[in-house]
GULUMZA-767764 format. One record per residue (C-alpha): residue in three letters; x, y, z. Coordinates in steps of 0.02 Angstrom, whole numbers, padded with zeros to 5 digits, always signed. Each point is the difference from the previous one (the first is absolute). Last residue first. Layout:
N
ALAXYZ;...
END
This chain:
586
UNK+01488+15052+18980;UNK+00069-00137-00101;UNK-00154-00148+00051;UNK-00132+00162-00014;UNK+00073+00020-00207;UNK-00027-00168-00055;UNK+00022-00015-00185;UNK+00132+00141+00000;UNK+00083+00052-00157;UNK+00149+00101-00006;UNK+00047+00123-00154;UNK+00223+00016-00022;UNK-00003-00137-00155;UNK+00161-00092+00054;UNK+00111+00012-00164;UNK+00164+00073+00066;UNK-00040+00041+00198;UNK+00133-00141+00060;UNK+00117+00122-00090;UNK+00155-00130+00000;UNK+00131+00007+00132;UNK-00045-00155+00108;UNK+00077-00074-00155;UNK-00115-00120-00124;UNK-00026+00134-00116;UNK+00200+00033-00046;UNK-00009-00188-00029;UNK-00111+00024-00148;UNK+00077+00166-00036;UNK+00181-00103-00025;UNK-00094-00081-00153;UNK-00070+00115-00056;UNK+00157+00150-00006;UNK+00117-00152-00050;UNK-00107-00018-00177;UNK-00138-00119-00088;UNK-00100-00018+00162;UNK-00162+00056-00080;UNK+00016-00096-00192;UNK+00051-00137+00111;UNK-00172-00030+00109;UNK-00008-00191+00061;UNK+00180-00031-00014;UNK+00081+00140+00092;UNK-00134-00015+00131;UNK+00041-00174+00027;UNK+00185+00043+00000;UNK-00059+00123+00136;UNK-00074-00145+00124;UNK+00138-00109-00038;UNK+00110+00122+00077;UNK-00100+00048+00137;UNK+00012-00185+00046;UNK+00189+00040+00077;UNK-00066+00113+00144;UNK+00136+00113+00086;UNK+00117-00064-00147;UNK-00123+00042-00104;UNK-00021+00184+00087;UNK+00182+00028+00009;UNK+00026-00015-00213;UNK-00146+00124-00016;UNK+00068+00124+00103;UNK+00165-00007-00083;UNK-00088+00016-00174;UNK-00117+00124+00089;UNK+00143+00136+00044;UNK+00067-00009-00167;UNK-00157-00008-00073;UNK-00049+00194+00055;UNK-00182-00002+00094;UNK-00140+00103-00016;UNK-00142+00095+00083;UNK-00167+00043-00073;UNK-00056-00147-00092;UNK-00187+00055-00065;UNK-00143-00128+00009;UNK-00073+00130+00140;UNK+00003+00151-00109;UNK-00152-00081-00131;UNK-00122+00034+00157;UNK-00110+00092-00123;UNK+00034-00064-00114;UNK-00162-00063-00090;UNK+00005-00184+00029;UNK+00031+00036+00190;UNK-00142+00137-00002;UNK-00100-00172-00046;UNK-00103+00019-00173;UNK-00003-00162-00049;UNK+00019-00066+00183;UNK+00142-00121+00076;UNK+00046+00145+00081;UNK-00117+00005+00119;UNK-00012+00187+00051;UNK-00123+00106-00119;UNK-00085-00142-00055;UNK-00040-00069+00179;UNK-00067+00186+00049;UNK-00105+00021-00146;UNK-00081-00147+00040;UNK+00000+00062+00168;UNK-00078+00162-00034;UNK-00187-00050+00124;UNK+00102-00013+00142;UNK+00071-00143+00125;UNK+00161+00010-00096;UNK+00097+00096+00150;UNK+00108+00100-00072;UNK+00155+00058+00130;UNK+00102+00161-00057;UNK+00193+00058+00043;UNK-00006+00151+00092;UNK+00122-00042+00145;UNK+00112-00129-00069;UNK-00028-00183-00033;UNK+00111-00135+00077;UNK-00001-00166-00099;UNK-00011-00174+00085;UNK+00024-00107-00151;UNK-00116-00154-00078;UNK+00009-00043-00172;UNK-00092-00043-00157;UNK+00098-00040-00151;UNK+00012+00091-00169;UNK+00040-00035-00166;UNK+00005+00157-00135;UNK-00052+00038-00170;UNK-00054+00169-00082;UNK+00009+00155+00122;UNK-00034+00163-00105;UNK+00120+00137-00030;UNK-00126+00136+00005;UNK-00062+00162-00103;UNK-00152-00131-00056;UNK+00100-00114-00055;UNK+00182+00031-00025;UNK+00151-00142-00100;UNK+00060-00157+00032;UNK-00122-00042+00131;UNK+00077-00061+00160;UNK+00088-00174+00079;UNK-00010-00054+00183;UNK+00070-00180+00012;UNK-00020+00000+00179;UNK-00128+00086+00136;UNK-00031-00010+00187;UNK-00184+00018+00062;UNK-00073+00080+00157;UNK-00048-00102+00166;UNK-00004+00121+00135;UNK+00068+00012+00177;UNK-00014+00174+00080;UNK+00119+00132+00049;UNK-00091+00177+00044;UNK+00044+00164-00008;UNK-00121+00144+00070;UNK-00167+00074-00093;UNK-00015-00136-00102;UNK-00117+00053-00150;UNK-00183-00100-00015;UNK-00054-00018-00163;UNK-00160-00009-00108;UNK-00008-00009-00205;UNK-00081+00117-00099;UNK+00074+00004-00141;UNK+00104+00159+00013;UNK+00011-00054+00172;UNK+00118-00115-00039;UNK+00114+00070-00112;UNK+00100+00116+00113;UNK+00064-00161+00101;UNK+00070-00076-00169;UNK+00090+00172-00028;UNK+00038+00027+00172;UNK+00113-00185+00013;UNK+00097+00075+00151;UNK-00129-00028+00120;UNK+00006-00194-00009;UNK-00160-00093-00064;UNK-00108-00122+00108;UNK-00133-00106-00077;UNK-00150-00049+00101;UNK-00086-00160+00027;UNK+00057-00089-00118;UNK-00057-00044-00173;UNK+00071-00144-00074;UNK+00058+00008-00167;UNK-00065-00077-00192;UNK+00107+00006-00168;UNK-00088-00084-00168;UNK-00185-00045+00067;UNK-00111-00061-00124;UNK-00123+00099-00121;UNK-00107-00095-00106;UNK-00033+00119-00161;UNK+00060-00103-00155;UNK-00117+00030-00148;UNK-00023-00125-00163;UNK-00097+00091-00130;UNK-00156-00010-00089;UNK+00001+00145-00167;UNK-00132+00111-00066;UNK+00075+00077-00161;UNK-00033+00207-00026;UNK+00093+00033-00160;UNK+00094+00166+00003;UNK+00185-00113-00015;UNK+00127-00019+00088;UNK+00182-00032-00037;UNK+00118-00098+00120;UNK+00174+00004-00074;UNK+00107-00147+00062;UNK+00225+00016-00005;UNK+00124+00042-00124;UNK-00013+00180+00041;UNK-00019+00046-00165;UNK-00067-00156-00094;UNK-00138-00002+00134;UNK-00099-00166-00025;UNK-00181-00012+00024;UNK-00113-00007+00139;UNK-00178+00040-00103;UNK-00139+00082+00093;UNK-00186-00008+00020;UNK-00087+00119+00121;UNK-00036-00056+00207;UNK-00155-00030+00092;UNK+00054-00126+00146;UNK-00116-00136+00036;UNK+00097-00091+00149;UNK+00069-00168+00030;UNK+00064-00053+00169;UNK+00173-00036+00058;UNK+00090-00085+00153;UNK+00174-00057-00044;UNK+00106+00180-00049;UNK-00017+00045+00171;UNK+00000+00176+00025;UNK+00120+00088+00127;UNK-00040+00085+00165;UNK+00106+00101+00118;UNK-00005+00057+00180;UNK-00128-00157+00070;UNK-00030+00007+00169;UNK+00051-00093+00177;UNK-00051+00025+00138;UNK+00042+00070+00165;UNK-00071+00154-00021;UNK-00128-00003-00119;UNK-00160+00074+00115;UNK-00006+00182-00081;UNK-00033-00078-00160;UNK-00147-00056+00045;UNK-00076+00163+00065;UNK+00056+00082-00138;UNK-00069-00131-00122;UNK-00164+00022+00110;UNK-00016+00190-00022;UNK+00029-00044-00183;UNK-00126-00091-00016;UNK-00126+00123+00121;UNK+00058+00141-00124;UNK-00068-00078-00139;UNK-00177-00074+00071;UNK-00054+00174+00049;UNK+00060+00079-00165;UNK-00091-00154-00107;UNK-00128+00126-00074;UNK+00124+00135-00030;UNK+00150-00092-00026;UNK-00118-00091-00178;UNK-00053+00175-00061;UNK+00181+00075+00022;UNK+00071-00122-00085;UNK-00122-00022-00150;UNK+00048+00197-00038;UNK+00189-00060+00030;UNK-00026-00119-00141;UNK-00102+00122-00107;UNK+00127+00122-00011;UNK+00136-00118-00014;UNK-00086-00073-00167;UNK-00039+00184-00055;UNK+00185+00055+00010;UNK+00071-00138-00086;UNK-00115-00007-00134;UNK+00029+00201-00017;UNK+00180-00047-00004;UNK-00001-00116-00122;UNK+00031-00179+00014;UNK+00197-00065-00024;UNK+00022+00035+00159;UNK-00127-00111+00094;UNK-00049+00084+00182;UNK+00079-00083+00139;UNK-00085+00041+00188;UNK+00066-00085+00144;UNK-00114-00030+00132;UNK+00038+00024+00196;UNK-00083-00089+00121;UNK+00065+00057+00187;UNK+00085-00108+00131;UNK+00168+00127-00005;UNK+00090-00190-00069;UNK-00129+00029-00144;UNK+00010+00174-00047;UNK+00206+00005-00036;UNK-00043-00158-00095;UNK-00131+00097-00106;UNK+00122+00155-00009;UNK+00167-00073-00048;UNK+00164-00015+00123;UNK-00124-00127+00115;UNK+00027-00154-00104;UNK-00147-00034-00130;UNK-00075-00154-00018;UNK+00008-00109-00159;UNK-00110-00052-00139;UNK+00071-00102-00163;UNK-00094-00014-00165;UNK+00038-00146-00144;UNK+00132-00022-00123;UNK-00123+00014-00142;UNK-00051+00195+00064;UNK+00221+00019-00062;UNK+00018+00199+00046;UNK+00163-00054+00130;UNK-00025-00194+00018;UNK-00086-00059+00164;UNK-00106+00164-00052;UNK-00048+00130+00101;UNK-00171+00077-00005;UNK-00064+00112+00150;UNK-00178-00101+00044;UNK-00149+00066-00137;UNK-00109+00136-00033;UNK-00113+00039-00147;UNK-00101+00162-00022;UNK-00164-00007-00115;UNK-00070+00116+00151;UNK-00130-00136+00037;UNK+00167-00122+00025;UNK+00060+00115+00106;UNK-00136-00036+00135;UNK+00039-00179-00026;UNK+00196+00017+00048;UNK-00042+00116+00122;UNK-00104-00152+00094;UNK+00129-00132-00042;UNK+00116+00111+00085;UNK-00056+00036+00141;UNK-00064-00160+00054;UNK+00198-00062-00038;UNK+00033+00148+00129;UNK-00105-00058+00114;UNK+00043-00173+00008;UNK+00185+00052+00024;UNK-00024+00127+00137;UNK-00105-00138+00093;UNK+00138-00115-00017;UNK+00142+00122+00073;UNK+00124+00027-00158;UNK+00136-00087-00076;UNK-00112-00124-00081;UNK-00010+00036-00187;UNK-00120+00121+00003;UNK+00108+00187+00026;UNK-00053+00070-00137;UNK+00064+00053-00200;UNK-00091+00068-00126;UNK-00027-00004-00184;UNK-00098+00134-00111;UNK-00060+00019-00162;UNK+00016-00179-00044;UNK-00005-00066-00177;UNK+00206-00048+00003;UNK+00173+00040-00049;UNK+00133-00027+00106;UNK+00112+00116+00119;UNK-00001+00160+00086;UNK-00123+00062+00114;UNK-00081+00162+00051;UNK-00012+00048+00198;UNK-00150+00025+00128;UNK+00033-00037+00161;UNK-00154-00012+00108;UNK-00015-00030+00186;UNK-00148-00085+00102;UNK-00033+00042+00174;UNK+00110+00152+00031;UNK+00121+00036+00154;UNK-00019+00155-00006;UNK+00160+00045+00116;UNK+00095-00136-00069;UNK-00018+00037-00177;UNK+00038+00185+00018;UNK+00158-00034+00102;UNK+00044-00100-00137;UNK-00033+00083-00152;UNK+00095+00160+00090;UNK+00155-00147+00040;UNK-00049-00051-00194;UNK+00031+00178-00094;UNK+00162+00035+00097;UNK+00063-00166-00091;UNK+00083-00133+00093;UNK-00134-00090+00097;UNK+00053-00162+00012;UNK-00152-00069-00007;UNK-00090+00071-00131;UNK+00127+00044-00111;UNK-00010-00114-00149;UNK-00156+00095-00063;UNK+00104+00163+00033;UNK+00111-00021-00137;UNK+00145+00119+00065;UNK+00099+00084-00155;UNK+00043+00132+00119;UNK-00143+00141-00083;UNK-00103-00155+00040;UNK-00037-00151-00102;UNK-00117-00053-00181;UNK-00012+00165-00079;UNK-00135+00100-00065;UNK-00103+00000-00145;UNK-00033+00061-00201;UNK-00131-00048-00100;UNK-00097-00110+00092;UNK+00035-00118-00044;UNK+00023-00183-00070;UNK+00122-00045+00094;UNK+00160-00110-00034;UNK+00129+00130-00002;UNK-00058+00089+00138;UNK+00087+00142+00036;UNK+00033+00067-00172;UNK-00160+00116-00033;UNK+00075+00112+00158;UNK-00017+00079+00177;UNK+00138-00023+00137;UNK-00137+00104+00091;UNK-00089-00164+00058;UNK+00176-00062+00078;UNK-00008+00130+00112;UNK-00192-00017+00050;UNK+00028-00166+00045;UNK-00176-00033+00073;UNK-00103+00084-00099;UNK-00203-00003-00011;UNK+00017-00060+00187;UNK-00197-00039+00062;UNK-00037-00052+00186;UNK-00184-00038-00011;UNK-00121-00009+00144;UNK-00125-00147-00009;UNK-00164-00003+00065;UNK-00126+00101-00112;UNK+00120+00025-00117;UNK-00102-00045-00135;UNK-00191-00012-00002;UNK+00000+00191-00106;UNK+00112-00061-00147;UNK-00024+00143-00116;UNK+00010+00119+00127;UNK+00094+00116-00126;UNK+00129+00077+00141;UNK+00016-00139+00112;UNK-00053-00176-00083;UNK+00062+00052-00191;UNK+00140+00135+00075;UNK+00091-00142+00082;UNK-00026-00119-00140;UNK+00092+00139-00125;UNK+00146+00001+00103;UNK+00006-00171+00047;UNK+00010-00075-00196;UNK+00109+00162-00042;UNK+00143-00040+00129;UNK-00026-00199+00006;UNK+00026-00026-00185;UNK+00177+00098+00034;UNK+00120-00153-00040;UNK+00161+00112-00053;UNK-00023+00062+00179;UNK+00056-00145+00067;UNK-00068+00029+00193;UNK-00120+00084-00113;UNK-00176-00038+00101;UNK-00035-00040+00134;UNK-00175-00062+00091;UNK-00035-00023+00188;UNK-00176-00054+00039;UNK-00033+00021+00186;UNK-00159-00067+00070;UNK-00108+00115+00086;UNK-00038-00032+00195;UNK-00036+00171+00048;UNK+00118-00010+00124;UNK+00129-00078-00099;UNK-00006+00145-00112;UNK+00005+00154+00130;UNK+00176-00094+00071;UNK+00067-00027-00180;UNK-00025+00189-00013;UNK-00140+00075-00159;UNK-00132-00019+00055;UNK-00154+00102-00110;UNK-00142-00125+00001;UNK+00037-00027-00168;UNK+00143-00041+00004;UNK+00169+00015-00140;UNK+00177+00029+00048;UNK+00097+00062-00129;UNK+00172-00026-00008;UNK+00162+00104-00088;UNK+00164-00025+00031;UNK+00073+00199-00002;UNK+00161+00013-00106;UNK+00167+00041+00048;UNK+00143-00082-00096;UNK+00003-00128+00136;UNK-00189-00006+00009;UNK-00106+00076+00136;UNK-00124-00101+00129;UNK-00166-00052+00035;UNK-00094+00183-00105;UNK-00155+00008+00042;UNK-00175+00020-00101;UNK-00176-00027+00077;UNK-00169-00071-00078;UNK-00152+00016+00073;UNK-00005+00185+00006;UNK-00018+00007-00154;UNK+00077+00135-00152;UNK+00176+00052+00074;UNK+00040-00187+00017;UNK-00031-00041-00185;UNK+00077+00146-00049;UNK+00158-00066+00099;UNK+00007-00130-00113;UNK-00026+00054-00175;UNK+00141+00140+00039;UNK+00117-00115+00082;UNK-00036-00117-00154;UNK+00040+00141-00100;UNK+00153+00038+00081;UNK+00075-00170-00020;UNK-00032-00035-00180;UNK-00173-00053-00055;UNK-00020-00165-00100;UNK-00015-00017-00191;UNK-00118-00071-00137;UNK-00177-00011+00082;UNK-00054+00152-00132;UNK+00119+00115+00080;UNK-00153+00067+00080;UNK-00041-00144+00083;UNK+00187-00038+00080;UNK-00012+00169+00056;UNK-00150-00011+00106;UNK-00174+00067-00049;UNK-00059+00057+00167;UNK-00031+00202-00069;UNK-00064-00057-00179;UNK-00141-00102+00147;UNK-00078+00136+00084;UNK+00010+00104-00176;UNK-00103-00158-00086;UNK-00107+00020+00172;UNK-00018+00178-00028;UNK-00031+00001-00153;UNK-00113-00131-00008;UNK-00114+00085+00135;UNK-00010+00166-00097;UNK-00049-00079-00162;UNK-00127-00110+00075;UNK-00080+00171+00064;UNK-00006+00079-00139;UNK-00055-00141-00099;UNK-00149+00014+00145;UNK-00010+00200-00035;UNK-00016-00035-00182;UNK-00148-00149+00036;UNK-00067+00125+00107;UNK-00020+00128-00124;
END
């Protein structure tokens, strides 16, 4: 009898745990690991999650432009759930998105089912014990319902998937600064109010062949404050070894000198502040990029990310303390640049290398006879190969930093920008002329055609000059003694990769807006070499150095047309000030 009521018993108890569990089994399980959940689902999944602890709560940061909620979850276990409540307690903040590309949705069922493994299964009891997790399971929730198997043409599921960009055909990993998309000012103003101590991106890549299960990419090349480098290069050697017990392999982002050519050596670079990790960076915060390997399968997708921000959480957690006081310090440091000068742009040098062990598959490079060109083909055999990598970063395009920047009321849509990242300003309440040193540009040329929904800046000269400018009541003062001032720099030297200069938006100031007829500047033009014969040397010159330009009258009188007290003496001035001593123009 008692051995009955004991089966009994062990009959009751695995019920209910095997029904505990039926009701937590996400979709990606029950479709046997082959597809991801659409929209709704996910909603469902994830505000389940919510309803069940009260350690975890659900908000919506912002709607979509066809209308949909952006989800986050904000896990603690002591129950805060404000930035304020968080800082008190003194938890690190872990920030992790997923589906920015929501064709890459590894992130989406890899969170999902960690967050109910700590919260709701307590199958990782020691976790969370000092770090508070920000968790998006979609980011571009638009571009996630653009569902279908023929999204990613190189992927290896799931079955079907969402779409790269927004419902505008935005790609919001190329957004980051300017700030565009609906989705990224709500991104923003999220970012900035958390603040968070490490950030994870977590995409799919494209490209090569090789053994590893997942690549990454970090901010360790030397763009960062020293003591953020060291310990994210600590980091990752210690979540590369945890992995390795999970049979999961990780290695740097791969790019070949030679596109999908391992014999032609590896090349590392630093991201500019349009893409996530870069974006992170110049904010002072580590930020890994996650690449899971397409041609894997999904569920060997899923589990290596699952494990990797498992391994995450473990190592923020006992290092939260010694996290947040880095990147305390990079604020700190950053907040002391004015006056000198810093690097806006890197490039690699193609003289230093190393040699690295990089775990690749055989391949033949033969020759295409349809495209006339190389065919890489890979193989399924695992080869071990050493390879040449270039990774010393030098400075390409540098500025000095003044002590504040001044920009002119009218410019709103540069203005409106900067507190969406968090950047400090001062309006004038009353008009003001100052003296400022701003830059002067030449040879301006643009992209041929749209990037981004912008007609991008390519080329242009510029020279540094000194005007006294008067700015009108409500025009905006930023003072660079803040913790943004990387972001700052970027935003307003021009020079930069991602300069609001190189993305248009000042693109109306190399515009000619009044005109001249040539009868009127033939005569003109006669009278002003007699006035000063060496003129006319001075525009054969031109003639000569640049004839495919001055190749008709309309040029050619236009170049003497711009040295009359009538020409716009605004054409090609870029209208934002900069002030390297503000107390001597007060």
């Amino acid at each position: 009898m008692k051995k009955v009521l004991s089966l009994i018993g062990f009959l009751i108890i695995t019920i209910s745990v095997f029904s505990q569990n039926s009701e937590w089994i996400t979709y990606y399980k029950k479709s046997d690991f082959l597809e991801t959940p659409r929209y709704d689902e996910t909603m469902e999944y994830t505000m389940k999650l919510a309803e069940s602890s009260d350690l975890i709560e659900y908000i919506s940061f912002g709607t979509s432009l066809q209308g949909r909620d952006l989800p986050l979850l904000i896990i603690d276990k002591n129950k805060n759930f404000t930035p304020e409540s968080v800082r008190e307690s003194g938890n690190a903040v872990l920030f992790i998105e997923a589906c920015i590309h929501p064709g890459e949705s590894e992130g989406k069922d890899a969170g999902l089912m960690l967050i109910r493994d700590i919260i709701i299964h307590n199958k990782y009891p020691k976790l969370l014990d000092n770090t508070t997790i920000l968790f998006i399971p979609i980011f571009n929730v638009d571009g996630h319902e653009r569902f279908s198997a023929y999204n990613r043409i190189n992927q290896n599921g799931p079955k079907e998937m969402g779409w790269r960009t927004t419902a505008n055909n935005l790609n919001l990993n190329r957004d980051f600064i300017k700030a565009d998309a609906v989705e990224m000012q709500y991104w923003l103003k999220l970012f900035n109010e958390w603040l968070p101590d490490l950030f994870i991106d977590i995409h799919t890549t494209d490209g090569a062949d090789y053994q590893y299960s997942l690549t990454y990419g970090m901010h360790v090349l030397g763009d960062m404050n020293k003591e953020q480098t060291e310990w994210q290069n600590n980091y990752l050697s210690e979540v590369e070894e945890k992995l390795l017990d999970d049979d999961v392999l990780i290695f740097p982002y791969v790019s070949f000198r030679r596109w999908h050519d391992p014999r032609s050596g590896l090349i590392r670079r630093t991201a500019s502040p349009r893409y996530s990790t870069g974006y992170s960076a110049y904010q002072n915060r580590p930020a890994l990029l996650v690449e899971t390997h397409m041609l894997k399968d999904y569920k060997t997708r899923v589990d290596a990310t699952y494990h990797l921000l498992r391994h995450t959480i473990e190592i923020v957690d006992n290092q939260h303390t010694e996290l947040k006081e880095i990147n305390k310090n990079a604020d700190s440091e950053t907040k002391d640049l004015a006056g000198k000068e810093i690097v806006l742009e890197y490039y690699t040098s193609g003289k230093d290398s190393s040699i690295v062990k990089f775990k690749g598959v055989e391949y033949n490079i033969v020759h295409s006879d349809l495209t006339d060109d190389i065919w890489v083909q890979f193989s399924d055999i695992p080869k071990d190969y050493d390879l040449v990598l270039f990774d010393k970063q030098m400075p390409a395009s540098t500025a000095k930093l003044p002590q504040v920047y001044i920009i002119p009321v009218e410019w709103t849509e540069v203005i409106n920008r900067l507190a969406m990242h968090g950047i400090q300003h001062i309006t004038l309440q009353e008009s003001k002329e100052f003296e400022i040193e701003t830059y002067k540009f030449s040879n301006v040329s643009f992209s041929n055609s749209p990037f981004e929904g912008r007609q991008m800046v390519q080329n242009f000269d510029m020279e540094e000059i000194s005007i006294k400018k008067l700015f009108s009541a409500g025009s905006v003062i930023i003072p660079t003694n803040q913790r943004t001032a990387k972001i700052i720099a970027h935003i307003l030297e021009p020079i930069g990769p991602d300069s609001y200069v190189r993305w248009g938006f000042f693109n109306s100031i190399f515009e000619r807006k009044e005109y001249v007829e040539t009868y009127v500047m033939e005569k003109m033009a006669r009278e002003m070499i007699e006035e000063n014969p060496e003129l006319r040397d001075e525009y054969e010159q031109a003639i000569k150095e640049n004839p495919q330009y001055y190749n008709n009258q309309w040029t050619k009188l236009f170049w003497f047309y711009e040295r009359t007290p009538y020409w716009d003496q605004q054409k090609n001035v870029y209208p934002v000030g900069k002030i390297y001593d503000m107390e001597a123009k007060d």
